[in-house]
C-alpha positions as CSV (number, residue, x, y, z in Angstrom):
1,X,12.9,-5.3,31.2
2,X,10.8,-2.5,32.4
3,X,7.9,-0.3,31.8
4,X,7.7,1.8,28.5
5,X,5.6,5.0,27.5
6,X,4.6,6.8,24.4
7,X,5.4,10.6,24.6
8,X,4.1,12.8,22.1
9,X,5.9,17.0,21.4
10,X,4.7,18.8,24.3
11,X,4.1,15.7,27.2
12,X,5.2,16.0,30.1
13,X,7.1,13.3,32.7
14,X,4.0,13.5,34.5
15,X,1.5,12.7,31.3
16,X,4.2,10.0,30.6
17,X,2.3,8.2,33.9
18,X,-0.9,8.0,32.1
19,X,-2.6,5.3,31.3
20,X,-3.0,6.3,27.8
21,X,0.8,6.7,27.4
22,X,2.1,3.5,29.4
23,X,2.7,1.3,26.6
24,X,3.2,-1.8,28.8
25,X,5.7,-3.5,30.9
26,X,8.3,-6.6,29.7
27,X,9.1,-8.9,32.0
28,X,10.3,-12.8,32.2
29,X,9.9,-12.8,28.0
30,X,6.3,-11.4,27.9
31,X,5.4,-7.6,26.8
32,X,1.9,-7.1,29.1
33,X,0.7,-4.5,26.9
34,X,-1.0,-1.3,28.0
35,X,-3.2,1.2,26.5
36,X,-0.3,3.1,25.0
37,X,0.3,0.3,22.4
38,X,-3.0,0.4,20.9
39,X,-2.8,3.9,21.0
40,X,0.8,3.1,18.6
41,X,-0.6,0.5,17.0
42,X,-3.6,2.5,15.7
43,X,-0.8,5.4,14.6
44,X,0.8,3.0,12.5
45,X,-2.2,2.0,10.7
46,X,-3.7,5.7,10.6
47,X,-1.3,8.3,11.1
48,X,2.1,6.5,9.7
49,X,3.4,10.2,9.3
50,X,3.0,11.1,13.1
51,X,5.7,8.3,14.4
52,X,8.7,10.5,13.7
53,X,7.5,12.8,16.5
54,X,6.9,10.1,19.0
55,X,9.6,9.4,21.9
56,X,9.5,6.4,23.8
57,X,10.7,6.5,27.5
58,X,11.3,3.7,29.5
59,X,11.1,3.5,33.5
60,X,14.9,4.5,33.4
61,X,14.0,7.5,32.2
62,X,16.0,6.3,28.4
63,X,15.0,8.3,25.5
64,X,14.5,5.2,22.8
65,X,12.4,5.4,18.9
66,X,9.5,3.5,18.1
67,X,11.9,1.1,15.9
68,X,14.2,0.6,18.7
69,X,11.3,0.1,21.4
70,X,10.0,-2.6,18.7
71,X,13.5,-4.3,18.2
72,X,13.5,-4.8,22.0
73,X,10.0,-6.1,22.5
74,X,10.7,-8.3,19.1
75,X,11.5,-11.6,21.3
76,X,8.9,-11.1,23.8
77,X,5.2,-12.4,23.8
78,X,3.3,-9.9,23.3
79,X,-0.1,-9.9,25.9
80,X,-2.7,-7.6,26.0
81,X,-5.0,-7.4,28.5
């Protein structure tokens, strides 16, 4: 449970706050998407070659990769707003 964001080489903790980067928050088995995961989303289908560089954080300040971020938000309904 928790927020997650989308950090690209170069963000900062600070950019991690963004709008852009938050890629939504899971909570009582829903994923309330953000803007962050269409910003991933549209990576996968366009930039496929970009997703090694991305980091996912999470509120706890946990490092995590986009194929662990997706294993945890597997289970969860996924809602965007």
């Amino acid at each position: 449970m928790g927020d997650y964001f989308i950090m690209m080489p170069g963000d900062t903790q600070e950019e991690a706050k963004l709008d852009t980067n938050h890629l939504g928050t899971a909570s009582f088995d829903v994923f309330w998407a953000g803007t962050g995961l269409k910003i991933l989303m549209k990576m996968v289908e366009e930039h496929p070659e970009m997703l090694s560089q991305v980091t996912i954080k999470t509120d706890k300040n946990e490092s995590i990769s986009v194929t662990e971020f997706l294993d945890r938000i597997n289970k969860l309904q996924v809602r965007i707003n």
